[in-house]
C-alpha positions in Angstrom: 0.0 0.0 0.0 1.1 3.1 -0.9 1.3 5.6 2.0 3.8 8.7 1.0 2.1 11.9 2.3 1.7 13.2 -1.3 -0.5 10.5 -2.3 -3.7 11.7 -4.4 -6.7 10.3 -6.2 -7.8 11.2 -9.6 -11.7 10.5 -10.1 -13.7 10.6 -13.1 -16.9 10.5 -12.1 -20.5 10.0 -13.4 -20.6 6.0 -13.3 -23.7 5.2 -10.5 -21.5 1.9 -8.4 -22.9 -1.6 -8.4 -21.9 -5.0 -6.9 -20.4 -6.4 -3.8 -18.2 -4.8 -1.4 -16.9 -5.8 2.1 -16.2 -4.2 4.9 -13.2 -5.0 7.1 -13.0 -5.2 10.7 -13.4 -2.0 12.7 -10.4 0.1 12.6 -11.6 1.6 16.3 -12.1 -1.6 17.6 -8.9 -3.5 16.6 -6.2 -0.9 17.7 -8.2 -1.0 21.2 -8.1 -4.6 21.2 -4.2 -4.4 20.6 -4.0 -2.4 23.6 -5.8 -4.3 25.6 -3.7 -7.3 24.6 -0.4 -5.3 26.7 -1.8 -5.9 30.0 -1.0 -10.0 29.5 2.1 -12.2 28.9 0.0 -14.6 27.3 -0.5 -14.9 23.7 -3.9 -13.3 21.9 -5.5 -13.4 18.8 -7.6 -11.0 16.8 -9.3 -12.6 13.7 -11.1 -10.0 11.2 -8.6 -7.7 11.6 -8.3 -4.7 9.3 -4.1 -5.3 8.9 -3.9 -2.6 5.8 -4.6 0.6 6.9 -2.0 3.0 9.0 -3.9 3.4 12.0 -3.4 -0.4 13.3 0.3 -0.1 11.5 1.5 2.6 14.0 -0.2 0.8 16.7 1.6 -2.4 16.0 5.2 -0.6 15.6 4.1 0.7 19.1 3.6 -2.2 20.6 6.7 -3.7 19.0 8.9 -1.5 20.5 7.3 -2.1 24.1 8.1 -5.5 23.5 5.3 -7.2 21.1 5.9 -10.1 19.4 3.1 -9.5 16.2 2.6 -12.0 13.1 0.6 -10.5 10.3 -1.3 -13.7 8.3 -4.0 -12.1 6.0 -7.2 -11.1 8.5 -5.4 -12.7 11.4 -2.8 -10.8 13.8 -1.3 -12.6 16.6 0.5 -10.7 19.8 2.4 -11.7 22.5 4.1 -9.4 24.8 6.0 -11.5 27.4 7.9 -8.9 28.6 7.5 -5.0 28.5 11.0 -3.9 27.8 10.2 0.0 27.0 7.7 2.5 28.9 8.4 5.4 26.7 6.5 6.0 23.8 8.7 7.8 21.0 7.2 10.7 19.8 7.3 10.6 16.3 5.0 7.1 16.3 2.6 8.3 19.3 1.9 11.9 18.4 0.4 10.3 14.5 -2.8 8.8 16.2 -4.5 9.0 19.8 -4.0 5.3 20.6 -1.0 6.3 22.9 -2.9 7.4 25.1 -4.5 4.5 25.9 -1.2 2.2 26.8 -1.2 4.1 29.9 -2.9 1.7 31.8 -1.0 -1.6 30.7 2.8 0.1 31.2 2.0 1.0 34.8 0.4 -2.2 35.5 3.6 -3.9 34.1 6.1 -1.0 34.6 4.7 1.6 36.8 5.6 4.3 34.8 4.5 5.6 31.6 5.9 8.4 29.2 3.2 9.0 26.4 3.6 12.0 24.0 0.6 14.5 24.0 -1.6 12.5 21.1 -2.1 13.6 17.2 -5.1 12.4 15.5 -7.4 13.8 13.1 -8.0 17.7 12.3 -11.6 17.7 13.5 -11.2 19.6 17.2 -9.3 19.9 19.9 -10.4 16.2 21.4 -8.8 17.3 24.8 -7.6 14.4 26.8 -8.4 15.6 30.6 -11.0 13.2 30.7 -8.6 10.6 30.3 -5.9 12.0 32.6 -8.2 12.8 35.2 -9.8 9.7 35.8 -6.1 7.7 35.6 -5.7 10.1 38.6 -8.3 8.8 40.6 -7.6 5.4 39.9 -4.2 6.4 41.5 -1.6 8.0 39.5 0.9 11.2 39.2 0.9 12.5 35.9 3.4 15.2 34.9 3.8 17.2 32.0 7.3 17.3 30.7 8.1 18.6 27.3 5.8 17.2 24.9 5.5 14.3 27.4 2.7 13.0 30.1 5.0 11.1 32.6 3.4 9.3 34.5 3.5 6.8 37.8 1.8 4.6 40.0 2.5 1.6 42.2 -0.6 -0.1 42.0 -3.9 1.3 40.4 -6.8 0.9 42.7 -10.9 1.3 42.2 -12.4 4.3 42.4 -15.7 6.0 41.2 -15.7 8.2 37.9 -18.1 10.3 36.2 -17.6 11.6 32.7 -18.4 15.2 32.5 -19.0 13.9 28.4 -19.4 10.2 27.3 -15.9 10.3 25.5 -15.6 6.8 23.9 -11.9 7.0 24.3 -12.0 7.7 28.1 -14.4 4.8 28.6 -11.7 2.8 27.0 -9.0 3.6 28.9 -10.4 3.5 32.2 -12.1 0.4 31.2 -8.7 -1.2 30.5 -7.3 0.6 33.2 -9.7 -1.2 35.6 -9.6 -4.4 34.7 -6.4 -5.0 36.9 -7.1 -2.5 39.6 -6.7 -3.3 43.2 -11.1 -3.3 43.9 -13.9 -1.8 42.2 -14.2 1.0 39.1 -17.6 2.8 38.7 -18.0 4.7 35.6 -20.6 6.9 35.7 -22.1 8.2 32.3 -19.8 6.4 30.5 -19.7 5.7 26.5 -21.7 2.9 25.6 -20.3 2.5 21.3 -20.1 -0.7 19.9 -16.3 -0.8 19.9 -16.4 -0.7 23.5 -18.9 -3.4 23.9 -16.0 -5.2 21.6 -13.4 -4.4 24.1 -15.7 -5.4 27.0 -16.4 -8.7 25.5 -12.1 -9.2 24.8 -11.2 -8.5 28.1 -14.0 -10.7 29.8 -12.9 -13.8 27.5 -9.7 -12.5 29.4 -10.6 -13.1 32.8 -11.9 -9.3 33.1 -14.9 -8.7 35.7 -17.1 -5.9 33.6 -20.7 -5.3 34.2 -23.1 -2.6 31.9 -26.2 -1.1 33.5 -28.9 0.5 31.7 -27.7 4.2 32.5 -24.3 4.1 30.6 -22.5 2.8 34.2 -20.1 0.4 33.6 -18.5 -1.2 36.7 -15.0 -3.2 36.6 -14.3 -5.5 39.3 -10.1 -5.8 39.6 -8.9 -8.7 38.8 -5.7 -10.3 39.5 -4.3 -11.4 36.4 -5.7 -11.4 32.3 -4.8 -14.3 30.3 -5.1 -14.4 26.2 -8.2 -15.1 24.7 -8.9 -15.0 20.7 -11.3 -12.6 19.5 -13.4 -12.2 16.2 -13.4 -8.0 15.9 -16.3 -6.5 14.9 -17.1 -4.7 11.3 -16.2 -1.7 11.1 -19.9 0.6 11.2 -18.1 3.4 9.9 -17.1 1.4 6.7 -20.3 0.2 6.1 -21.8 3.5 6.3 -19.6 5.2 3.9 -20.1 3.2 1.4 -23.8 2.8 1.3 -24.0 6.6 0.9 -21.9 6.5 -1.6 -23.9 3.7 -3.2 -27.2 5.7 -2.9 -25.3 9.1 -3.8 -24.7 7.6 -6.9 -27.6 6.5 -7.5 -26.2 3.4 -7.6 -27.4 -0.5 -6.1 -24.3 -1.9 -4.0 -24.3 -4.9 -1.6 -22.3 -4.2 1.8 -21.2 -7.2 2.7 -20.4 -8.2 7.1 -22.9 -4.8 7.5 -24.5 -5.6 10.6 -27.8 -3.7 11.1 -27.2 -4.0 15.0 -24.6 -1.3 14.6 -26.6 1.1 12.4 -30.0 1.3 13.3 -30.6 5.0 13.6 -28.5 5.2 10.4 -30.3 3.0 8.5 -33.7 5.2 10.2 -32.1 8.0 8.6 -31.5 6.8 5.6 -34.8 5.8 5.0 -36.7 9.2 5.8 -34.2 10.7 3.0 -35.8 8.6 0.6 -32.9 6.0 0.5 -33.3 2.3 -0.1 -32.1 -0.4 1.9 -32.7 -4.7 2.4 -31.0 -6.8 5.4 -29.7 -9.1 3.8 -27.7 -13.0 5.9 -24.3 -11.8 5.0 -24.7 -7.6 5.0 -27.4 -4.8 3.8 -28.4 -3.8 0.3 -28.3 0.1 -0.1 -30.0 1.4 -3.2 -31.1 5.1 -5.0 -34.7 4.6 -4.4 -36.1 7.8 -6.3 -35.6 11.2 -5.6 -33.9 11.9 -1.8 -35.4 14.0 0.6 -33.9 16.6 2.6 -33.5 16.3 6.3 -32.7 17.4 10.0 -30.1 16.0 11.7 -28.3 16.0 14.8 -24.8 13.9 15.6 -24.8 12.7 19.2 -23.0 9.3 21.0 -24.3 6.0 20.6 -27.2 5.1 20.0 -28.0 8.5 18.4 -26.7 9.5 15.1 -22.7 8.6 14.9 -20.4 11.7 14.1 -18.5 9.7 11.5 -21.2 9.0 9.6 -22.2 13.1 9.1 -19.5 13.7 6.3 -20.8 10.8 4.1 -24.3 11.7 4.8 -23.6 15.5 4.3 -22.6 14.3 0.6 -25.7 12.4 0.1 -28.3 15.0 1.1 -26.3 17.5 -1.8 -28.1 15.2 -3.9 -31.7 15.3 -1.9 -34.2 18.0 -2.7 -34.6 20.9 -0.6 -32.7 22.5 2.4 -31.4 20.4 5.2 -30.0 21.0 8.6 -27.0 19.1 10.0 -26.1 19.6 13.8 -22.7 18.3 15.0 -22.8 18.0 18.5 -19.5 16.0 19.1 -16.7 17.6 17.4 -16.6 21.2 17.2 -14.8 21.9 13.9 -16.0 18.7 11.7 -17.1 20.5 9.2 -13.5 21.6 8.1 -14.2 19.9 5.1 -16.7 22.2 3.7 -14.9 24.6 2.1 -13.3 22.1 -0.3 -16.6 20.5 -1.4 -17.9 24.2 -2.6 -15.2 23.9 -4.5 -17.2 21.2 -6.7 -20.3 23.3 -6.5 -22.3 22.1 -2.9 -24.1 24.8 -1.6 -23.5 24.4 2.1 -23.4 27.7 4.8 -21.9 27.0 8.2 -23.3 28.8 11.3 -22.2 28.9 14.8 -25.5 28.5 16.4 -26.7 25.2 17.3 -29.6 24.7 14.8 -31.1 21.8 16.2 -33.0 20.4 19.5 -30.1 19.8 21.7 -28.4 22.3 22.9 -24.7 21.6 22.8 -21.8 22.1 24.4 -20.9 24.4 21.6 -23.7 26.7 22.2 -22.0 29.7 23.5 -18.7 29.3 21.3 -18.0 30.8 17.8 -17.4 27.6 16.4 -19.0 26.8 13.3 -20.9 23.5 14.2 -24.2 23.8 12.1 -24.4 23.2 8.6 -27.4 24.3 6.0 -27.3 21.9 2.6 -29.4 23.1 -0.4 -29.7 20.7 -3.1 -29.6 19.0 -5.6 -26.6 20.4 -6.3 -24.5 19.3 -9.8 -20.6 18.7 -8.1 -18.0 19.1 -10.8 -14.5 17.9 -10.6 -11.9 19.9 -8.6 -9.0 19.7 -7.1 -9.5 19.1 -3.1 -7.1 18.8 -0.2 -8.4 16.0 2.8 -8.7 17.8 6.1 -9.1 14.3 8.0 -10.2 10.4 7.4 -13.7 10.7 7.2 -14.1 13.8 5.3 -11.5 12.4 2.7 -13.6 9.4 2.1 -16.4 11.9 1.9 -14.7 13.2 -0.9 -13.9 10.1 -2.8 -18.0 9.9 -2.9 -18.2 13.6 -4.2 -16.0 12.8 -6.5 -17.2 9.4 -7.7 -20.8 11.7 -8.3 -19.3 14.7 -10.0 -19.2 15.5 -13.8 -15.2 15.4 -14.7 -12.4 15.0 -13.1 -11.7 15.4 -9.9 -8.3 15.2 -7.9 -7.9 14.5 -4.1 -5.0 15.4 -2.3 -3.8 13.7 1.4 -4.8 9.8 0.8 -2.8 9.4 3.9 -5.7 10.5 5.8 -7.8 7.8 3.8 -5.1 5.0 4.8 -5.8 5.7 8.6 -9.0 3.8 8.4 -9.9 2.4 4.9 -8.2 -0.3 2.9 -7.4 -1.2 -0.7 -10.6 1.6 -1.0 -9.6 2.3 -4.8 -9.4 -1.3 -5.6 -13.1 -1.6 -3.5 -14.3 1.4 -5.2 -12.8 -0.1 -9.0 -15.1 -3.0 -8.3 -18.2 -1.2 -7.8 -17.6 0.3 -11.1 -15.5 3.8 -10.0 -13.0 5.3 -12.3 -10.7 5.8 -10.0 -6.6 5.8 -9.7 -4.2 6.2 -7.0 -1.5 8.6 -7.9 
């Protein structure tokens, strides 16, 4: 796979896609599960795994230099870690995602210490990590801030109650593998409740892990001793699945998602029925179809079970194809809609406004952040030449340019590689003029 920084697509577009696509495993569950796989010696496998995109590649050069033993072999990756040898992650690997972060846990259960660079990630907000550091304080540690660095310490974690201010999926994570080996109970109160942690809770309990989910996002770890390894099927990734059936109904196209598992997107596949959009459950994935003319729409992102923030830039393509005006709240990430600008480029007519246009009233409300989009369409995209701000805005583009007239070129598939695989081969199959430059 090619992954220099310069990387581009071109896209001729205009061809509605057809066939048979599958999605891999989830990206955001797999590099979790890798983590999680740190806090035994024993060995642990991970079947489905997504092994070609850059994300879990930085995560497994991680984990090498900790002291992982990885083997690669097609969907199947294999870890060991008898030993932890390093508790310093280096800061050119650790600052390219925010899965750093999360080996916090595992190093001072095996180490006691722990120097993580302050994460990277996407360009979508600031995606603070006090959450994170604050509740890793209550379960028992110092944390310092040297440099670029977090350093920090603990003997032994022990139990404690947490509450989320804000369900951060990546907070639930950590202190959820955190926990596990904690001296006595973890209470986390308001925490996220996203499939890919349900994945991780289900790893670490085929672990030995003690985890218990109550109706009112409160998750409660009961310390355990010791994890051993366990093999694990990850789950497909949502996201994935997703993108490609807007693309699919964008272009007016028929596609079959294949390992699309409705469970994971019911109020997406709500959604994409009051647009107008087609859809069949199918034994081995879902059916998305162009179903007649698409209706315009109000929507608001929020955390699981409501409408997924990954799955606004994809949608926000889709509904420049549905009559009328519609409204798009983000309530998660304050600047995801940094991909705008480029798609007026190709002729959407999309206005941004600071205001939260929408029933909920976020936690954006009172900030000049542009977190509310108007969409008027249909609009007729043409071909430009567009710059990818992050991963699931750039695959956003690959749909607007798969439906615009010309030619279209799309800078920063580096951003792409993060999460999606092979996607030019996937999209070639479907019937996509598309080449990787």
């Amino acid at each position: 796979m090619k992954e220099e920084n310069n990387a581009k697509y071109l896209i001729r577009g205009g061809k509605p896609l057809h066939g048979k696509v599958k999605v891999s495993g989830a990206k955001n569950s797999v590099t979790k599960l890798l983590v999680a796989s740190l806090l035994t010696d024993k060995k642990c496998v991970l079947m489905n795994s997504p092994n070609k995109i850059s994300d879990l590649s930085v995560t497994n050069d991680i984990c090498s230099i900790l002291g992982s033993k990885i083997v690669l072999q097609n969907d199947k990756l294999t870890v060991s870690t008898p030993k932890i040898k390093n508790f310093v992650i280096p800061e050119y690997l650790g600052t390219k995602n925010r899965i750093s972060i999360l080996m916090a846990g595992p190093l001072l259960h095996r180490t006691g210490k722990a120097e993580i660079p302050i994460p990277g990630g996407c360009r979508i907000g600031s995606r603070p990590v006090n959450f994170h550091i604050e509740g890793l304080k209550k379960l028992g540690c110092k944390v310092k801030i040297k440099g670029n660095y977090y350093e920090i310490f603990a003997e032994k974690l022990t139990g404690a109650n947490i509450h989320l201010d804000y369900p951060s999926v990546g907070a639930t994570e950590n202190l959820i593998i955190s926990s596990s080996l904690a001296k006595g109970r973890t209470i986390i109160t308001n925490a996220a409740v996203e499939p890919e942690i349900i994945d991780l809770i289900k790893f670490l309990q085929k672990m030995g892990a003690i985890i218990e989910m109550s109706t009112d996002r409160k998750i409660t770890i009961e310390g355990v001793e010791k994890l051993n390894g366990a093999s694990h099927y990850v789950i497909p990734d949502r996201n994935q699945a997703a993108s490609f059936a807007c693309a699919g109904i964008a272009s007016k196209g028929d596609i079959i998602v294949e390992n699309a598992r409705q469970d994971d997107l019911i109020t997406f596949l709500n959604t994409v029925r009051k647009i107008g959009g087609g859809f069949e459950v199918l034994d081995n994935g879902i059916r998305f179809f162009y179903n007649g003319p698409l209706n315009s729409i109000a929507v608001e992102t929020d955390v699981h079970p409501g409408f997924m923030t990954d799955w606004q830039q994809p949608f926000v393509i889709m509904l420049t194809q549905a009559n009328g005006i519609s409204i798009i709240h983000e309530t998660v990430y304050e600047k995801r809609f940094g991909y705008v600008e480029e798609l007026k480029k190709m002729g959407a007519e999309i206005e941004l406004y600071n205001k939260c246009l929408g029933s909920i009233q976020c936690r954006f409300r009172n900030s000049q952040y542009f977190h509310s989009a108007v969409v008027k369409g249909p609009a007729q995209l043409h071909g430009a030449e567009i710059q990818i701000p992050d991963l699931r805005a750039g695959f956003s583009y690959l749909i607007a340019g798969v439906i615009a007239r010309g030619e279209t070129v799309i800078d920063g598939a580096v951003y792409i590689d993060r999460g999606y695989e092979n996607i030019d081969r996937k999209l070639k199959f479907l019937g996509a003029d598309i080449k990787r430059m």
